[in-house]
C-alpha positions as CSV (number, residue, x, y, z in Angstrom):
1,X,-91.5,142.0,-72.5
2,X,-91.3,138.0,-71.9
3,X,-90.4,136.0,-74.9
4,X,-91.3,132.7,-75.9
5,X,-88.9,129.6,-74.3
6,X,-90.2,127.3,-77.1
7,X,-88.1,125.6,-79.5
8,X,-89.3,125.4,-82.7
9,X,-91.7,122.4,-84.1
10,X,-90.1,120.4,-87.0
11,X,-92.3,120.6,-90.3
12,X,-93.0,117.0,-89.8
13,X,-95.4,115.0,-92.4
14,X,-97.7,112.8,-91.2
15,X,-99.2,112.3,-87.8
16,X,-97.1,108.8,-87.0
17,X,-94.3,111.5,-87.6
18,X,-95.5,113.5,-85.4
19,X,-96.5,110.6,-82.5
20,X,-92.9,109.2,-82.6
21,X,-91.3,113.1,-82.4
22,X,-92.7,113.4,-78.9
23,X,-92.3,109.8,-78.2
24,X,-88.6,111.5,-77.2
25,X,-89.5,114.8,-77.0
26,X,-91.0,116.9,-74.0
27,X,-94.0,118.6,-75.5
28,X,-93.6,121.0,-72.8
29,X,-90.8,122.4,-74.9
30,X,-93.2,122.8,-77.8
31,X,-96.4,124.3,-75.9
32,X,-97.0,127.8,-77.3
33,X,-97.2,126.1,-80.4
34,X,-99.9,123.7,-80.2
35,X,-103.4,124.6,-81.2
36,X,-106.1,125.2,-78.6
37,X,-108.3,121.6,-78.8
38,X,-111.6,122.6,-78.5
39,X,-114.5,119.7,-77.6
40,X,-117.8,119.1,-76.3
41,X,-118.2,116.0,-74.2
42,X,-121.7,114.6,-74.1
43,X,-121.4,111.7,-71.1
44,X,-124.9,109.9,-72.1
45,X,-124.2,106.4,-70.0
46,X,-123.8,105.8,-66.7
47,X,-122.6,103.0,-64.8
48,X,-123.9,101.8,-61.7
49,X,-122.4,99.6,-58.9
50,X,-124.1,97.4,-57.4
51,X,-123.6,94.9,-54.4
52,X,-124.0,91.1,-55.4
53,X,-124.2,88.5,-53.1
54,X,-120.8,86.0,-53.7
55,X,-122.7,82.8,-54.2
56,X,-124.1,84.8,-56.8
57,X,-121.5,86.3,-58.4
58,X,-119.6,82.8,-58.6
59,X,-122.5,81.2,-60.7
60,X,-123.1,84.0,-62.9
61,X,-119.3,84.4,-63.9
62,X,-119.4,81.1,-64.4
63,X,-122.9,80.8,-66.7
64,X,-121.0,84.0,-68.6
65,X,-118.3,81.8,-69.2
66,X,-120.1,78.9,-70.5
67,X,-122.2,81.3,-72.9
68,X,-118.7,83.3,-74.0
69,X,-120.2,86.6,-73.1
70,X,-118.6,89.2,-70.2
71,X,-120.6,88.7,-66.4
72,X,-121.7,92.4,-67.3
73,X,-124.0,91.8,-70.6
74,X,-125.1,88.7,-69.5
75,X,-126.4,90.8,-66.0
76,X,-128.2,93.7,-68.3
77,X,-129.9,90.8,-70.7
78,X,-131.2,89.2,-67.5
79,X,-132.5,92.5,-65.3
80,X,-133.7,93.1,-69.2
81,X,-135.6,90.2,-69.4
82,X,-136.8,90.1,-65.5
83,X,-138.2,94.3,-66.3
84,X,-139.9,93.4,-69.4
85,X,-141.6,90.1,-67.8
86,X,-142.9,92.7,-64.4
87,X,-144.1,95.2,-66.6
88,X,-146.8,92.4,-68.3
89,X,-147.9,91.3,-64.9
């Protein structure tokens, strides 16, 4: 019968105890010790890619800029804004 290669865990008492422990230790060591982590993962947003001409690009970064707010937002408010204004028409 195979025994257990794991060394045993230290009774350690908090969690930034337990971070730092295998901040020089090889959790491998400690394996058959550690609970199963069970999860769901619900993914609900997607990213898409998109092509942008470069002229484009260039003037929108810099409009982000100007308004302090990342190229991305300031791309969703506008295609926002442009939907909204095509579904009245």
């Amino acid at each position: 019968m195979a025994t257990s290669k794991s060394k045993p865990l230290p009774k350690l008492g908090s969690l930034d105890e337990l971070v730092a422990f295998f901040d020089t230790h090889d959790m491998g060591d400690y394996w058959d010790q550690m609970p199963e982590a069970k999860f769901d993962v619900d993914v609900k947003s997607r990213k898409h890619l998109v092509a942008i001409d470069k002229e484009i690009i260039l003037k929108l970064n810099k409009i982000a800029k100007s308004k302090k707010v990342p190229s991305e937002k300031l791309i969703n408010i506008w295609l926002r804004e442009k939907i909204e204004t095509a579904k009245r028409a």
